[in-house]
C-alpha positions as CSV (number, residue, x, y, z in Angstrom):
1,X,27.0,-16.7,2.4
2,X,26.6,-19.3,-0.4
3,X,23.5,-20.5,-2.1
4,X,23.1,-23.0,-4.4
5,X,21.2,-21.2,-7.7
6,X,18.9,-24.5,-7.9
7,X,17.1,-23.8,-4.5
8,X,14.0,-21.9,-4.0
9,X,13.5,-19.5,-1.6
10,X,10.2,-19.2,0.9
11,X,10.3,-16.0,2.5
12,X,7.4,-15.8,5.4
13,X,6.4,-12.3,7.3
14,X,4.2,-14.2,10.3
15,X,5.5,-12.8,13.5
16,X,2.8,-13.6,16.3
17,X,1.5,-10.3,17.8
18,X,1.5,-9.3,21.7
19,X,-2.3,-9.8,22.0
20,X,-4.8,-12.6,20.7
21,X,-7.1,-9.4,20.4
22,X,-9.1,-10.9,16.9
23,X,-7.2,-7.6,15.4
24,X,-3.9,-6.2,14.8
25,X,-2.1,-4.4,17.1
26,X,1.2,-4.4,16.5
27,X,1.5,-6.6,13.9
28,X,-0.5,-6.8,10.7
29,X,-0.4,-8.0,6.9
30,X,1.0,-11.6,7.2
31,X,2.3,-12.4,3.9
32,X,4.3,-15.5,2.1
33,X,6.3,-15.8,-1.0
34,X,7.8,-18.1,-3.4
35,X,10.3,-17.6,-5.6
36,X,12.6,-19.9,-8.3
37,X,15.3,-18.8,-10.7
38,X,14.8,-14.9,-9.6
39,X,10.8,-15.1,-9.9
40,X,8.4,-14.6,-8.1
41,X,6.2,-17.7,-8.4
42,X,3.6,-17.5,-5.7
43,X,2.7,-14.6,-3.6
44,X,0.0,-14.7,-0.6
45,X,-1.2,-11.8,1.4
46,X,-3.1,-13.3,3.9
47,X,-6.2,-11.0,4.0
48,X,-7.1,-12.2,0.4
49,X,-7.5,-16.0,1.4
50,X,-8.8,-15.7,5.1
51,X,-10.9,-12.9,4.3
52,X,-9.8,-10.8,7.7
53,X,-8.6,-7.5,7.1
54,X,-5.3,-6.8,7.9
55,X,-4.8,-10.8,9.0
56,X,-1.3,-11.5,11.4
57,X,-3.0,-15.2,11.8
58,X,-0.1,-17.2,10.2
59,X,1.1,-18.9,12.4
60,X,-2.8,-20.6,12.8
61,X,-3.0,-21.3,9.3
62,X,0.7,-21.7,7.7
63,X,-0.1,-25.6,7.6
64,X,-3.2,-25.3,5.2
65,X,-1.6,-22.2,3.2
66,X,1.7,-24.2,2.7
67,X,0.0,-27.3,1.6
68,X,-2.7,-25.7,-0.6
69,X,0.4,-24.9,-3.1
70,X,2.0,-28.0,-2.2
71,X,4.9,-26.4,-0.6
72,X,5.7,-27.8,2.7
73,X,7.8,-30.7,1.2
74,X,9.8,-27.7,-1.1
75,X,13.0,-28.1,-0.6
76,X,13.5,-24.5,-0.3
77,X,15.7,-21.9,1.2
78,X,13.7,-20.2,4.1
79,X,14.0,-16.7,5.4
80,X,12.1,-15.1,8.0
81,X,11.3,-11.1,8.2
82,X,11.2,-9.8,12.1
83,X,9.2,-7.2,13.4
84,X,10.1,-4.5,16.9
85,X,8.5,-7.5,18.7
86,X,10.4,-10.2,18.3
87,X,11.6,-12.1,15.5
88,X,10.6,-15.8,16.2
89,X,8.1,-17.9,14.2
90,X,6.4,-20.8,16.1
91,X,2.9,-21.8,14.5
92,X,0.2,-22.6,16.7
93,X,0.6,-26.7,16.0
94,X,4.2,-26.8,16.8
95,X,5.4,-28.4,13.6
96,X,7.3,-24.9,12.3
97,X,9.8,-23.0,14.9
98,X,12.1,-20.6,14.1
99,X,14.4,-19.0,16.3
100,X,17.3,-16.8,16.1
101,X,19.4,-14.5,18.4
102,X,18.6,-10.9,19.1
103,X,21.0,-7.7,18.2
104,X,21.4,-4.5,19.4
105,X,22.8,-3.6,16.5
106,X,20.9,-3.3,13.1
107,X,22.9,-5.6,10.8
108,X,23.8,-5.1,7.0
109,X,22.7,-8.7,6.0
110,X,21.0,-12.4,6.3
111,X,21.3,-13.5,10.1
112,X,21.5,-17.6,10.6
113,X,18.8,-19.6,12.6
114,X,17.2,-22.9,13.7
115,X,14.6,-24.2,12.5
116,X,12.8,-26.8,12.9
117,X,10.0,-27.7,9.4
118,X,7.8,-30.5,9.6
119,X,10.0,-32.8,11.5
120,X,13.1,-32.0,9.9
121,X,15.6,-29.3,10.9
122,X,16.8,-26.8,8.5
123,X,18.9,-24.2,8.1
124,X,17.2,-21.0,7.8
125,X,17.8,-17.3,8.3
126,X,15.7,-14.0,9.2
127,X,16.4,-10.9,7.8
128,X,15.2,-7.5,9.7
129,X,12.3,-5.6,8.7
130,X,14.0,-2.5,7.7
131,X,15.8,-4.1,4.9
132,X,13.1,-6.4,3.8
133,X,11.1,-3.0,3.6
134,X,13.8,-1.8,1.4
135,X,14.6,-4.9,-1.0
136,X,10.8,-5.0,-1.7
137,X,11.4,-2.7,-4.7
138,X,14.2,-4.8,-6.4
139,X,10.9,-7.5,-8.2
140,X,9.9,-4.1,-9.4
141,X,12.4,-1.9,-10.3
142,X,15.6,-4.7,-10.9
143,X,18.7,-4.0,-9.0
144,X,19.4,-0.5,-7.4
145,X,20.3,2.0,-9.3
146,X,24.3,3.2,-8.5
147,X,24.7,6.1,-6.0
148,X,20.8,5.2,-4.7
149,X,19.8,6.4,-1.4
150,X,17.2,3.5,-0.1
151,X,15.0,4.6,2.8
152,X,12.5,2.5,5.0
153,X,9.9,4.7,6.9
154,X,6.8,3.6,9.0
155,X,5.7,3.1,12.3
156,X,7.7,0.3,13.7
157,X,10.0,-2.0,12.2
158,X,13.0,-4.4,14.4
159,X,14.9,-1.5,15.6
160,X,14.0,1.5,14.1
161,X,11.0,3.1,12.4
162,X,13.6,5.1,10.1
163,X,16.3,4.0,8.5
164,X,18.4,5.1,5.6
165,X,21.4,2.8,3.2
166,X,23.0,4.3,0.6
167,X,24.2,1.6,-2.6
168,X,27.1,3.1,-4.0
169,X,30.1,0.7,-6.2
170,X,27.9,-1.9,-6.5
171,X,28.0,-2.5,-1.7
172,X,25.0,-2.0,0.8
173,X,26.3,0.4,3.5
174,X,23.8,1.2,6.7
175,X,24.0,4.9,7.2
176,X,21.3,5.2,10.1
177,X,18.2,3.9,11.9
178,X,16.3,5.5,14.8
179,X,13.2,6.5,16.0
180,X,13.6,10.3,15.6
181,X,10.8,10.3,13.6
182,X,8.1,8.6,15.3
183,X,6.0,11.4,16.2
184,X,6.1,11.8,12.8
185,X,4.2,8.3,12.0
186,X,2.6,8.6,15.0
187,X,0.6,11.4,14.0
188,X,-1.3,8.6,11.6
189,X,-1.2,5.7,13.2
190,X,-1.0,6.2,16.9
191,X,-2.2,9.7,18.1
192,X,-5.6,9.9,20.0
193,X,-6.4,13.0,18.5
194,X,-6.0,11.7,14.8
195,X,-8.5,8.7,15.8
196,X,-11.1,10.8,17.7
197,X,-11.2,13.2,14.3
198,X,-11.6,10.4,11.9
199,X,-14.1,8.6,14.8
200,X,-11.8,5.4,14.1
201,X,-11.7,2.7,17.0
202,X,-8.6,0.8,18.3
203,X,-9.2,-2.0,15.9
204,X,-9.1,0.1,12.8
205,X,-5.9,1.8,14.0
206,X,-4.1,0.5,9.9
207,X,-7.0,2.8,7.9
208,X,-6.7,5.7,9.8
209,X,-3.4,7.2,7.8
210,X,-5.3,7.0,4.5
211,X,-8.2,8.5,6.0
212,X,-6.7,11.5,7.8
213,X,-4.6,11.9,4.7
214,X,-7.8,12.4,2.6
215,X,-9.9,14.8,5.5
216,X,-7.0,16.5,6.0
217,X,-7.0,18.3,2.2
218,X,-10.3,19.9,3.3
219,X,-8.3,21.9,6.1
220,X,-5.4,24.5,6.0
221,X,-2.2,24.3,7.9
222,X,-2.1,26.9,10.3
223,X,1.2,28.0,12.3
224,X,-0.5,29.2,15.2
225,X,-2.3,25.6,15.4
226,X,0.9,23.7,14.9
227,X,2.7,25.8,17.9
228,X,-0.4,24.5,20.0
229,X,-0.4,21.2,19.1
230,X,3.0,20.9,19.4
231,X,3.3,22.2,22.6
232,X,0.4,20.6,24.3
233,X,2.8,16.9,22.8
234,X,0.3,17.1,19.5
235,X,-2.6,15.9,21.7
236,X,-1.7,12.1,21.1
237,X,-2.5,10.6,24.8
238,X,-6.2,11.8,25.5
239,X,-7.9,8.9,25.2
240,X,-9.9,8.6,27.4
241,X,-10.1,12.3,28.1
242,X,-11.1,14.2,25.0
243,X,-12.3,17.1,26.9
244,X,-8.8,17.7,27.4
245,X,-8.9,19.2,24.0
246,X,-12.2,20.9,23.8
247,X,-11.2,22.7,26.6
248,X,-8.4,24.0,25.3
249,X,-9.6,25.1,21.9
250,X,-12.0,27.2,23.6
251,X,-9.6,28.6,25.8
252,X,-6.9,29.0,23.4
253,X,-9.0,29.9,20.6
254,X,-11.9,30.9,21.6
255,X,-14.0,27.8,19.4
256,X,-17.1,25.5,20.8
257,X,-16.5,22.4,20.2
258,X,-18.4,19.9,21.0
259,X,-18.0,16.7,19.4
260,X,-15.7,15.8,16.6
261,X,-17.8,16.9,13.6
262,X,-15.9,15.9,10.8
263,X,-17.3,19.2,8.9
264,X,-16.2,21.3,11.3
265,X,-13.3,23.7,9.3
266,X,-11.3,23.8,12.7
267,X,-10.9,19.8,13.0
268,X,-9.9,20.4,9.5
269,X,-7.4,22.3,10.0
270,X,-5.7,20.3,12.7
271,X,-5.8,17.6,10.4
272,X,-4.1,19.7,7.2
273,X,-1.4,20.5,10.0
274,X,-0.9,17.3,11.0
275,X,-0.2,16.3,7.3
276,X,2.0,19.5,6.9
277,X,4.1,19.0,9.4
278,X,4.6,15.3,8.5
279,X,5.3,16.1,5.0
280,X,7.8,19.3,5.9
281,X,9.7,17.3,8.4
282,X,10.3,14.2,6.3
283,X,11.1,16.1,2.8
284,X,13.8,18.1,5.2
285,X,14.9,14.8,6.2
286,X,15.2,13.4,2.9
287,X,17.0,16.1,1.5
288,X,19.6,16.6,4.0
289,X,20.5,13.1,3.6
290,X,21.0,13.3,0.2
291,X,23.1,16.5,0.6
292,X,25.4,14.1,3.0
293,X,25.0,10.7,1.1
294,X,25.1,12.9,-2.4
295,X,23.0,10.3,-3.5
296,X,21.2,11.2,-6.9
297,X,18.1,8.2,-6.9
298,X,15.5,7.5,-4.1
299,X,14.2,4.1,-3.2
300,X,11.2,4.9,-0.7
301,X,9.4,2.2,1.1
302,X,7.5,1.1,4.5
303,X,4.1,1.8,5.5
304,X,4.7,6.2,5.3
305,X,5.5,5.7,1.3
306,X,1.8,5.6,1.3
307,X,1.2,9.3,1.9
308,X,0.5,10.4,-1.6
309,X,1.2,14.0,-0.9
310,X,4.5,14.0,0.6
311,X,5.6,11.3,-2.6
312,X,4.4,14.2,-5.0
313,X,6.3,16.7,-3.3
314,X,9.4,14.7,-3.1
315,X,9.2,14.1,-7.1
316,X,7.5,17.4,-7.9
317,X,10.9,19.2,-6.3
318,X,13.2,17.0,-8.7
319,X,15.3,16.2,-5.4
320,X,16.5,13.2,-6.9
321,X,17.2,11.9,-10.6
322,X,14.4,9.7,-9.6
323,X,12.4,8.4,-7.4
324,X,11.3,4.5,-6.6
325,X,8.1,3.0,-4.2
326,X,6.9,-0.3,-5.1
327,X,3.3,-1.5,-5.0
328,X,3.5,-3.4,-2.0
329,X,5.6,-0.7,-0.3
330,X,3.7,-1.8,3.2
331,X,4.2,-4.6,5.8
332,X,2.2,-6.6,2.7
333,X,5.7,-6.8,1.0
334,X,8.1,-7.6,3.7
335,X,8.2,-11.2,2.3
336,X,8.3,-10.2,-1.1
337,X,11.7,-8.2,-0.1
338,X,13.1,-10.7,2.2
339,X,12.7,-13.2,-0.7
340,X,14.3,-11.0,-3.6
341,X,17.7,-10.7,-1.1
342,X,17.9,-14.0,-1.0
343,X,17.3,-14.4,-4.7
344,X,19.6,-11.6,-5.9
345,X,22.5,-13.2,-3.5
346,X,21.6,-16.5,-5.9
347,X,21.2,-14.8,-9.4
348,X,22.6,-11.2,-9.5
349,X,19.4,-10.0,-10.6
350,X,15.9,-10.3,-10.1
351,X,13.0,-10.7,-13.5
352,X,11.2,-7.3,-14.0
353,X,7.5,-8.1,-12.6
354,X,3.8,-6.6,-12.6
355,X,1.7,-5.4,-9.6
356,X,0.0,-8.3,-10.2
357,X,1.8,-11.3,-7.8
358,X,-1.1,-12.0,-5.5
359,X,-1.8,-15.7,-7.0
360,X,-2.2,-17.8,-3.8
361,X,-4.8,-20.5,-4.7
362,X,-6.3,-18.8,-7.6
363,X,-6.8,-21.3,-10.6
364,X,-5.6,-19.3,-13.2
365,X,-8.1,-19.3,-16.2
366,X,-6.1,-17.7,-18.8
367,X,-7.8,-14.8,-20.1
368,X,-9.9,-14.9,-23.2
369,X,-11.6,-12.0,-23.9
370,X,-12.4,-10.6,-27.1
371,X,-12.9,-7.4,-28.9
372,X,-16.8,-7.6,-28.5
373,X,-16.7,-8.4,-24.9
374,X,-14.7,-4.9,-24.9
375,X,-17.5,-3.2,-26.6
376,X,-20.0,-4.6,-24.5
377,X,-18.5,-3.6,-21.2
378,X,-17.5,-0.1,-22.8
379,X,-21.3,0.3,-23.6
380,X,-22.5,-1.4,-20.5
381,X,-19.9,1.7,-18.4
382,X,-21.2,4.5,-20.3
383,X,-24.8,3.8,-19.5
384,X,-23.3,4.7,-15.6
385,X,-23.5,1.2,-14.7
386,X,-20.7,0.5,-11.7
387,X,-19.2,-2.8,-12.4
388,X,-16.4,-4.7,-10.7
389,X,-13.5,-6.3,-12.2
390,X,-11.9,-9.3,-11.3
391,X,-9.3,-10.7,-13.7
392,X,-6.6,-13.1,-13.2
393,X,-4.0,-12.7,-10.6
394,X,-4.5,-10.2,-7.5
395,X,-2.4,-6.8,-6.9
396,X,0.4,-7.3,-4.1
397,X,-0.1,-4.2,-1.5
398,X,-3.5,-2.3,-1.0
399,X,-4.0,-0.7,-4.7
400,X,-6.6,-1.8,-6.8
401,X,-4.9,-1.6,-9.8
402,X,-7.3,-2.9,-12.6
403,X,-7.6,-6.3,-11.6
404,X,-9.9,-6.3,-8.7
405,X,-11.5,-2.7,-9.0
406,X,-14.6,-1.0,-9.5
407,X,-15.3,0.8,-12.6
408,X,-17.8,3.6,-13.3
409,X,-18.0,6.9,-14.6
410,X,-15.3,9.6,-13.9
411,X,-17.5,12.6,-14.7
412,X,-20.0,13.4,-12.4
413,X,-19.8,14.2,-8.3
414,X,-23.3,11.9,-7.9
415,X,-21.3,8.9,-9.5
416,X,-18.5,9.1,-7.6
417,X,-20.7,9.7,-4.0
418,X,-22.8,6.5,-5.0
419,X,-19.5,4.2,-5.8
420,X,-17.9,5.2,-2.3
421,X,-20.9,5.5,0.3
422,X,-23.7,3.7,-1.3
423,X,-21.9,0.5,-2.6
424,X,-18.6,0.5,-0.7
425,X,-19.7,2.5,2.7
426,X,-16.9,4.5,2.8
427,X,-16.7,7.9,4.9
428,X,-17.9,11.4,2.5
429,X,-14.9,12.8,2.7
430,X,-12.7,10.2,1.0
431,X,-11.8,10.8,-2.9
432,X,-11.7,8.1,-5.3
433,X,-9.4,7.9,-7.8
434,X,-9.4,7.8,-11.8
435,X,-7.5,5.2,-14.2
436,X,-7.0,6.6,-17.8
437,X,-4.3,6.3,-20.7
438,X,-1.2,8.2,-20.4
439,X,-2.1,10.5,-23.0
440,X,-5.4,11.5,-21.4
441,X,-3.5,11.8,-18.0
442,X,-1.1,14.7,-19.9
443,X,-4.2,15.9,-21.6
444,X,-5.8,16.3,-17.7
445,X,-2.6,17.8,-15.9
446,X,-1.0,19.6,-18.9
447,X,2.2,17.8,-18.6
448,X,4.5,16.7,-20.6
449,X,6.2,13.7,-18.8
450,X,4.3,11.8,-16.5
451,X,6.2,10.2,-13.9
452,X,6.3,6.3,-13.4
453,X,4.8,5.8,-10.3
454,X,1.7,7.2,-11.2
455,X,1.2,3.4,-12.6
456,X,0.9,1.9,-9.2
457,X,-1.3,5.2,-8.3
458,X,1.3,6.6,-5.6
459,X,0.9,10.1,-6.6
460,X,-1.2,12.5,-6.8
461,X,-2.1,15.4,-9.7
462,X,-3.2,18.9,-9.8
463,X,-6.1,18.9,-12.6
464,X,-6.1,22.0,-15.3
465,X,-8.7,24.2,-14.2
466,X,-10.4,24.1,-17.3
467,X,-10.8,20.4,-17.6
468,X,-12.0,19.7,-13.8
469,X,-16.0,19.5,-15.2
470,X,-15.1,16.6,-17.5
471,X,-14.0,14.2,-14.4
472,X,-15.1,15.9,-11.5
473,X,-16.0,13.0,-9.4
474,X,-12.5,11.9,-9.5
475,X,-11.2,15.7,-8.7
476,X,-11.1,15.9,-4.9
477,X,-11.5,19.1,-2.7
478,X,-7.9,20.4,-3.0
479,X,-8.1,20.4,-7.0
480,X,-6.0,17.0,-7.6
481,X,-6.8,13.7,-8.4
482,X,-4.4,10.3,-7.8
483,X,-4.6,9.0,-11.2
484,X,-3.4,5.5,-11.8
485,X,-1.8,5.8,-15.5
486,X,-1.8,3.4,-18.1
487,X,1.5,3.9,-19.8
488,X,1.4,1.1,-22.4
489,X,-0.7,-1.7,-23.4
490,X,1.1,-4.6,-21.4
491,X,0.8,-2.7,-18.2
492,X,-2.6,-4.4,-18.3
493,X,-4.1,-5.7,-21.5
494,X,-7.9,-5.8,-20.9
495,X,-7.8,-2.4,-19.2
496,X,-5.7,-0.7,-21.7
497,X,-8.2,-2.2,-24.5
498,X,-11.1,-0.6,-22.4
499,X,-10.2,2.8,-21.8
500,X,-9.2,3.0,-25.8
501,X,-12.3,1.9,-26.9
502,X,-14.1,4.1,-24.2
503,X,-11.8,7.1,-25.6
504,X,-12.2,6.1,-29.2
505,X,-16.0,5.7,-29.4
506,X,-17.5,7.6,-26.6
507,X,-15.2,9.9,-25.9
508,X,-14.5,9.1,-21.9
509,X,-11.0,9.7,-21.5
510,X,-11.2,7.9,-17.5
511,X,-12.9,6.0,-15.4
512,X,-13.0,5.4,-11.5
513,X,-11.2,3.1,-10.7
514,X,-11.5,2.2,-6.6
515,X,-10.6,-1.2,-5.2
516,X,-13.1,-3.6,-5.3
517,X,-14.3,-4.5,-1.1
518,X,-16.8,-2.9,0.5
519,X,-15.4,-1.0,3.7
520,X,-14.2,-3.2,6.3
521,X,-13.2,-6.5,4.5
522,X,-9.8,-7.1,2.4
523,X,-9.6,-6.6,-1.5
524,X,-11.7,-9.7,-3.4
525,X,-9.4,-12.6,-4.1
526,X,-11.2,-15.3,-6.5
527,X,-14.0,-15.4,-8.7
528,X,-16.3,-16.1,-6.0
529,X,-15.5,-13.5,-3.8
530,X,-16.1,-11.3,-6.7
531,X,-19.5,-12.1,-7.0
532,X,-20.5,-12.4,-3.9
533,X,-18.8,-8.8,-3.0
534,X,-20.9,-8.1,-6.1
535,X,-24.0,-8.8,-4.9
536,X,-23.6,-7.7,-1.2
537,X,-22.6,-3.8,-2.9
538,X,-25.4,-4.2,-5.4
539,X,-23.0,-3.8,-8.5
540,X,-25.0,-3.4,-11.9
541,X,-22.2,-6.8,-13.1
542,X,-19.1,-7.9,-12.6
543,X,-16.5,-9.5,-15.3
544,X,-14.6,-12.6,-14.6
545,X,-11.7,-12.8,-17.0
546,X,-12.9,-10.6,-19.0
547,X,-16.6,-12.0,-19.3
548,X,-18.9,-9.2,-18.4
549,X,-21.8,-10.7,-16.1
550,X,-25.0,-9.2,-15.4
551,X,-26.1,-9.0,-11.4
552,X,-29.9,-9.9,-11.4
């Protein structure tokens, strides 16, 4: 296919889901982008403007998100990104439809369509999930490195929930895609026995992998457990019958159980299983396609890259020369990839960007901070005030990378308990994480090369013993810590200018650094949502642009 290098692209993840439920079943994180001359210029993830977590209600709203940037007259190239579902776009008004042919077969490429935009037709294409998953980390990390192995892993995508490419003399080549691994996923985002142990309800079936993740370093896998599970089909279809499983855990191993008390050490331990077993599997997987592919770099993306302890182990055992996962390495970046293919088809290459894409009607007031307005919030932190941050644009994916987080204290337990259950309501058992220079991050793990990843805070750290008192409230049960890492100063200015001065003049070598909602509501988008989140959490301030305001 030819493009003409002049056109933008608009790349649109909005398929409508099976059920007008009010939540996402199958389909969540409705996201748009915009790119020109290999950029991305505009990036919306729906959440952040409609304030619904997890929003799939584009095709309501596409009309009043289009126009608010002033691109539904854009003459643009469009792409579509399909989803197991389906893969047509119709919005709720009529005026957009998109439709295209189904395959059986997973193809290697752009497929055509018709669509029909505002009273005009247009040509138009979709491209399938898996390789939108995949193409998400070009914006990130430029064009795949030679003899890469890409892989896109998470619970559904248009035919597959795994599926592994290889880029070798400079050609895309499709080496599988299945669902082999679903009951891997599964165990996170669709087993009854995963949702009755974190007590999470239908609805909040896309925060129950990071939450069973986090419980399940307070248990230990067990080989005896995981030959139960596995042969009673790891519990996953008691819904409605929970007794299913007390019953058997007294029977089988003699315990009482009788509710799902989260402090209970043998709910624990089913959960460390759980995560064992995912981990072991996939890593197996992994490696012995590599040993066939003989591939020496890893791109990993879709909605499993999110498991911080299976990405640690992956790079930890040097498997690979390196290893790739970009921000938005969810079903938030499915646009962002659809678009870069596109763009790279156009260009050859893609600009280098920042975490920071999510710009979707923010006015952009330039920051203007100064070196006193530093000291003042450095002070202001290491009185123990919790303060949010909102500056400029918005992280693509679900990290709060600096520029809509809370800051506080790293260096006491009490701190870290009153940031996550007292202003953000978050369950006891979930860690929050640290931000700190890369030099303190060596000075905290004792090594001498910390990997690059640990800038969009996507793996985790074992802490030196002897150093755990100084941040413990960042230091979770199992003795590491996911530490986002500032490697230089244009990572992000203002925070880089923080943390020195903090280091400098007061000696606090990391703060926490957790995303700035309180539980149940997307990430804080503009200024207002800022402080109003503010005030709702009962922050001590908040800064805007780097102006550090007091909450009365």
């Amino acid at each position: 296919m030819k493009f003409d290098r002049r056109k933008s692209t608009l790349a649109i993840y909005g398929i409508k889901d099976i059920k007008n439920t009010g939540f996402p079943v199958f389909v969540h994180d409705h996201n748009v982008s915009f790119f020109r001359g290999g950029e991305v210029k505009k990036y919306l993830q729906l959440e952040r403007v409609t304030r619904s977590k997890f929003d799939n209600s584009l095709s309501k709203n596409i009309y009043n998100v289009l126009k608010s940037e002033q691109l539904i007259a854009e003459d643009a190239d469009v792409v579509f990104v399909d989803n197991v579902i389906g893969r047509s776009f119709i919005s709720d008004d009529g005026e957009v439809r998109f439709e295209t042919s189904l395959n059986k077969c997973l193809q290697e490429g752009l497929e055509e369509g018709n669509l029909w935009w505002y009273g005009k037709q247009k040509e138009a294409f979709v491209l399938n999930h898996e390789l939108a998953h995949v193409y998400s980390c070009v914006p990130f990390f430029g064009n795949f490195k030679e003899n890469s192995l890409l892989i896109h892993f998470d619970g559904g995508a248009s035919l597959s929930n795994f599926s592994a490419w290889t880029y070798k003399d400079n050609c895309l080549k499709r080496e599988e895609y299945h669902w082999d691994l679903k009951y891997l996923s599964s165990l996170f985002n669709a087993n009854a026995l995963s949702f009755a142990i974190i007590g999470a309800k239908e609805f909040e079936q896309h925060s129950v992998p990071g939450k069973l993740m986090g419980f399940s370093s307070f248990g230990k896998y067990s080989e005896e457990i995981e030959k139960w599970i596995v042969s009673n089909n790891y519990f996953q279809d008691i819904w409605r019958k929970k007794s299913v499983f007390f019953q058997k855990a007294k029977t089988d191993f003699g315990v009482e159980i009788r509710g799902f008390d989260q402090r209970n050490q043998f709910l624990q331990n089913v959960a460390a299983t759980f995560q064992y077993i995912f981990q072991r599997d996939f890593i197996r997987k992994i490696a012995d396609l590599r040993d066939k592919t003989q591939s020496e770099y890893l791109y990993l993306t879709g909605g499993s890259a999110l498991n911080i302890l299976t990405n640690s182990e992956i790079v930890n055992r040097h498997l690979f020369r390196d290893v790739f996962i970009p921000p938005c390495t969810g079903d938030s970046g499915l646009s962002i990839g659809a678009g870069a293919f596109i763009e790279l088809l156009k260009h050859g290459e893609l600009k280098t960007h920042s975490p920071y894409l999510n710009n979707w009607n923010i006015d952009l007031e330039m920051m203007n901070y100064s070196e006193i307005d530093v000291k003042e919030l450095a002070q202001f932190l290491s009185k123990g005030k919790v303060v949010g941050v909102c500056n400029e644009n918005a992280e693509s994916g679900p990290r709060a990378l600096g520029n809509r987080s809370i800051l506080a204290l790293a260096n006491s337990k009490r701190m870290a308990k009153k940031v996550s259950e007292e202003h953000k309501k978050r369950e006891w058992y979930r860690p929050v994480a640290p931000i700190m220079l890369e030099k303190n991050t060596k000075y905290y793990t004792g090594m001498k090369q910390i990997h690059h990843l640990s800038k969009y805070m996507l793996l985790d750290f074992r802490i030196l013993e002897e150093k755990k008192h100084e941040i413990e409230g960042v230091v979770h049960v199992d003795g590491t810590s996911r530490i986002q890492t500032i490697f230089e100063r244009k990572d992000n200015l203002f925070i880089y200018d923080l943390l020195h001065e903090l280091d400098k003049n007061y000696g606090i070598k990391a703060l926490i650094n957790t995303s700035f909602n309180i539980k149940g509501e997307p990430i804080v988008h503009t200024a207002d949502d800022a402080m109003k989140s503010a005030q709702e959490m009962n922050l001590d301030a908040v800064v805007i642009n780097g102006k550090l305001q007091i909450i009365e």
